[in-house]
C-alpha positions in Angstrom: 17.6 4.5 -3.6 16.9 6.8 -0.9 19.4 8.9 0.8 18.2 10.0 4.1 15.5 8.2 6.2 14.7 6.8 9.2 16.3 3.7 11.0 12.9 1.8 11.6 12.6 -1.3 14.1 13.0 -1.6 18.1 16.4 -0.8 18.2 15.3 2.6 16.2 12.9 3.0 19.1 15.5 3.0 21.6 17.8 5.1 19.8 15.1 8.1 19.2 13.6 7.6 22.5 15.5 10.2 24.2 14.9 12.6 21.4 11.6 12.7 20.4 11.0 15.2 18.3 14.6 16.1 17.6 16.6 15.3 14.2 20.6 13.5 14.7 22.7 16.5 14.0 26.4 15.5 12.3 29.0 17.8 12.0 26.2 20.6 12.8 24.0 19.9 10.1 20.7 18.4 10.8 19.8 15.1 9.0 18.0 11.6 9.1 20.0 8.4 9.7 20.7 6.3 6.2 17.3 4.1 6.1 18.8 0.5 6.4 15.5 -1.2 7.3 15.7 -4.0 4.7 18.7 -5.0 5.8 18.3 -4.6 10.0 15.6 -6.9 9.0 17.1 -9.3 7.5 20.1 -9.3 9.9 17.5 -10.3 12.9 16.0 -13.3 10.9 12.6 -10.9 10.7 12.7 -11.5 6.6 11.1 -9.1 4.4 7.7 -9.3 2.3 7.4 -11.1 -1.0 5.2 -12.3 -3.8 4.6 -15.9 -4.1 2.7 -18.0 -7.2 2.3 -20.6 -4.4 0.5 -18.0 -1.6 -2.2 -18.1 -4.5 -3.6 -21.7 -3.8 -5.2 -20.0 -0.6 -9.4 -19.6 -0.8 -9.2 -16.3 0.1 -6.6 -15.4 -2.5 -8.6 -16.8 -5.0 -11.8 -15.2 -3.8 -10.3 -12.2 -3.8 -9.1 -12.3 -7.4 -5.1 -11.8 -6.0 -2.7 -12.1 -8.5 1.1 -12.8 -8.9 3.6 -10.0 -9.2 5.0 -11.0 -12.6 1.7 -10.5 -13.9 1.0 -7.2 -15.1 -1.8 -4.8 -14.5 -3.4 -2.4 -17.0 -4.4 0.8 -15.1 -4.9 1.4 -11.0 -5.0 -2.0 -9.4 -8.3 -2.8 -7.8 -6.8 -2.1 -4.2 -6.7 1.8 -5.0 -10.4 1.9 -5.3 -11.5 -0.2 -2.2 -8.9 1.6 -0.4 -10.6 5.1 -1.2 -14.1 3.9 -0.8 -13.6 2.4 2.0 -11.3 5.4 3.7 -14.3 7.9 2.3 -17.3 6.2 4.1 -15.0 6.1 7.4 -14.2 9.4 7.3 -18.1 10.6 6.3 -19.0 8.5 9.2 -16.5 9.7 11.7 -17.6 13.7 10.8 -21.2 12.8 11.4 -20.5 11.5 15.2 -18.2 14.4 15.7 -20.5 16.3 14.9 -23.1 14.8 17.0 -20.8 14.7 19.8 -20.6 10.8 20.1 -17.0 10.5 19.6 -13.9 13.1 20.6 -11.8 14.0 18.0 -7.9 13.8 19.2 -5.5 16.6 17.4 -2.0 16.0 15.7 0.3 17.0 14.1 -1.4 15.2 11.0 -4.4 17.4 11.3 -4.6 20.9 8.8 -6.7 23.7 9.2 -8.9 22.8 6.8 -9.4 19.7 4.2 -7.3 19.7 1.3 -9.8 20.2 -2.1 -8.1 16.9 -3.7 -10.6 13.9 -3.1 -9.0 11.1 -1.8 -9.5 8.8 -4.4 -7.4 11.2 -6.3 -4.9 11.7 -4.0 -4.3 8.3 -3.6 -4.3 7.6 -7.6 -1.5 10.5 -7.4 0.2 8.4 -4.8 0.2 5.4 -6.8 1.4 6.8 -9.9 4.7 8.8 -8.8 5.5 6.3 -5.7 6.2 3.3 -7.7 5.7 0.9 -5.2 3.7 -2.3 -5.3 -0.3 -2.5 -4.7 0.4 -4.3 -1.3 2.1 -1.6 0.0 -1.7 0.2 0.1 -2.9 -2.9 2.6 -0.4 -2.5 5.0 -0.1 1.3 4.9 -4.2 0.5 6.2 -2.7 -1.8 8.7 -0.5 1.0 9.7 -3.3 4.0 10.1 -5.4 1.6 11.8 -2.6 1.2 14.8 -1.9 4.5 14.8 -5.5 5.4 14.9 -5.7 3.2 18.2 -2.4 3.9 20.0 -3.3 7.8 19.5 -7.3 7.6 20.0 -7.9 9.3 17.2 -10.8 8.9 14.2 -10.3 9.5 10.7 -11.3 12.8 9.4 -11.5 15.0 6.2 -8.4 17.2 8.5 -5.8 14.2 8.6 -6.7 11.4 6.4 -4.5 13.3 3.7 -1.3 13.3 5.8 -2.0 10.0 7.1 -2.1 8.5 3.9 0.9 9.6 2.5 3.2 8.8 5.8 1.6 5.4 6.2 2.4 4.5 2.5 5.7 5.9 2.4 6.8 4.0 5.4 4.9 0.7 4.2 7.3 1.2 0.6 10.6 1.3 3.0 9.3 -1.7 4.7 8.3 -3.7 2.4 10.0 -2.8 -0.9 13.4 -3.6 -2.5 14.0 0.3 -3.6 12.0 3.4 -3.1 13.0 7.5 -3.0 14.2 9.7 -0.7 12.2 11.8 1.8 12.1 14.8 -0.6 10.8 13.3 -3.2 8.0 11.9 -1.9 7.4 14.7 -0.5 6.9 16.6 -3.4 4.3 13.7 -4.8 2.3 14.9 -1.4 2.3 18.5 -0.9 4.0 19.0 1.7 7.3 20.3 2.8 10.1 17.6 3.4 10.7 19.2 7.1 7.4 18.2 7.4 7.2 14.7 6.4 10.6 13.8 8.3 8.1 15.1 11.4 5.2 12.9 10.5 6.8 9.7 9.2 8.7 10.3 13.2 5.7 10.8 14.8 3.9 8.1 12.9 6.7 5.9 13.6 6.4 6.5 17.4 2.5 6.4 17.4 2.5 2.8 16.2 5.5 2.0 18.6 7.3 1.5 15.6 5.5 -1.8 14.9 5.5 -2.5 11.0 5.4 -6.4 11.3 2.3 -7.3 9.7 1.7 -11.2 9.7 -0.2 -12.8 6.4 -3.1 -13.7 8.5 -3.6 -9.7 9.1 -2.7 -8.6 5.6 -5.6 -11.4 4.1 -8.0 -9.8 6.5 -7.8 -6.6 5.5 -8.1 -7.5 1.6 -10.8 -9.0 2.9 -12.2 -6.5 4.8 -11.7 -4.0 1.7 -13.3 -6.7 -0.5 -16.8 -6.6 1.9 -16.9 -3.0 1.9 -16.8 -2.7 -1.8 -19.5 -5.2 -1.9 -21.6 -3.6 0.8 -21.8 -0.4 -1.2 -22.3 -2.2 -4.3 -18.7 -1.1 -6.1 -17.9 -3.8 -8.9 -14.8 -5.5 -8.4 -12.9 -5.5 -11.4 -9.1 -6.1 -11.4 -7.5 -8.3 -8.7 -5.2 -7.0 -5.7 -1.4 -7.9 -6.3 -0.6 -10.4 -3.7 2.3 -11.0 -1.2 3.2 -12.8 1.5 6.1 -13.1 4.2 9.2 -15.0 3.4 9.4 -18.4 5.9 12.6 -16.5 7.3 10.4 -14.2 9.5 11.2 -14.9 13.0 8.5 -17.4 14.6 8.2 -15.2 18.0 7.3 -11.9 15.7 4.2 -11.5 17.3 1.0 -9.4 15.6 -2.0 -8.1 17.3 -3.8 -6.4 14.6 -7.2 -6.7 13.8 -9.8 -5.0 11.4 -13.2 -5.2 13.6 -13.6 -2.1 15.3 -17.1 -0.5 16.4 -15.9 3.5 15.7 -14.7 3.7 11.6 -11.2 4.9 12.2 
């Protein structure tokens, strides 16, 4: 279980607001607040999410191939290659209308000097194989980006996809998962220092206001969103997407705004 972390949810918000980009300092040595998300969130009746056989009657889970928890899956779940398609072509479209001028790239602190030489399909294999966390964790970690992208005006590029992906799907594992590691570890799986993911997963955190609530509705449409762009560019769709869904204890006035149309690839 992890060790240090960050206290995620509104009342986070309020507490960091004051202090941007600063780290709480105890007893003159700086550190991250004890992650207790799983539990905040279940204190305020927001529940958590969960695998369900029953979810699976849906059409679109059965279109989609998704497939209970309990069942196991030989080699990368199907999500990891739609995922990495899909973040490739947006990221080869985006550099084409920057470099047309058509769009206005937006720098951060997720932005290198230059693009990593790991692919992203690799990186995000790596990812899945030292992170241990479930397949849906890749779906909302999209979800994630996708707000950030907006609340920052920003596009997806060969410079920030990298750091993107590894912040979003670290904070998706905290939200969404029983256990998980500690900042340093995953750190190590990513390449970077852990000073500098404790600044992105803040800044990340802040860009999407720190709104991790992601309703059924919006995770189904982003399966299925990844499902049609793997069948626009002709990729064969081989082995299902784990599902999950939201326990019925998620408060009723949670509200979620997300959607996956957009007219820029992000």
């Amino acid at each position: 279980m992890i060790q240090r972390g960050i206290i995620y949810g509104h009342i986070t918000a309020q507490i960091f607001h004051d202090a941007h980009d600063a780290f709480v300092t105890i007893a003159g040595n700086e550190m991250l607040l004890d992650n207790c998300l799983y539990y905040l969130a279940e204190s305020l009746g927001m529940g958590t999410l969960a695998s369900d056989v029953d979810d699976l009657t849906s059409d679109i889970h059965l279109s989609l191939g998704l497939m209970d928890l309990g069942k196991k899956v030989i080699g990368s779940p199907q999500v990891i290659t739609l995922l990495s398609s899909f973040l490739e072509i947006s990221v080869q479209k985006n550099e084409r209308l920057l470099e047309t001028a058509q769009i206005k790239n937006t720098f951060t602190v997720f932005h290198g000097m230059r693009a990593p030489t790991l692919s992203i399909r690799h990186y995000i294999d790596r990812i899945f194989k030292y992170f241990g966390c479930s397949p849906s964790c890749f779906v909302i970690a999209q979800v994630y980006v996708d707000r950030f992208l907006k609340g920052t005006d920003g596009h997806l590029t060969s410079l920030n996809v990298h750091r993107l992906l590894i912040t979003s799907i670290m904070v998706a594992a905290k939200f969404i998962d029983d256990a998980f590691f500690n900042n340093a570890y995953y750190a190590k799986v990513g390449g970077v220092s852990t000073f500098e993911l404790n600044r992105l997963e803040m800044k990340f955190l802040f860009g999407i206001n720190f709104r991790l609530y992601v309703s059924v509705d919006t995770f189904r449409s982003y399966c299925l969103q990844l499902e049609k762009g793997a069948s626009s560019e002709g990729l064969p769709i081989e082995r299902p997407i784990r599902a999950c869904r939201v326990k019925q204890n998620w408060s009723a006035t949670a509200s979620d705004e997300s959607t996956c149309a957009s007219t820029v690839a992000r």
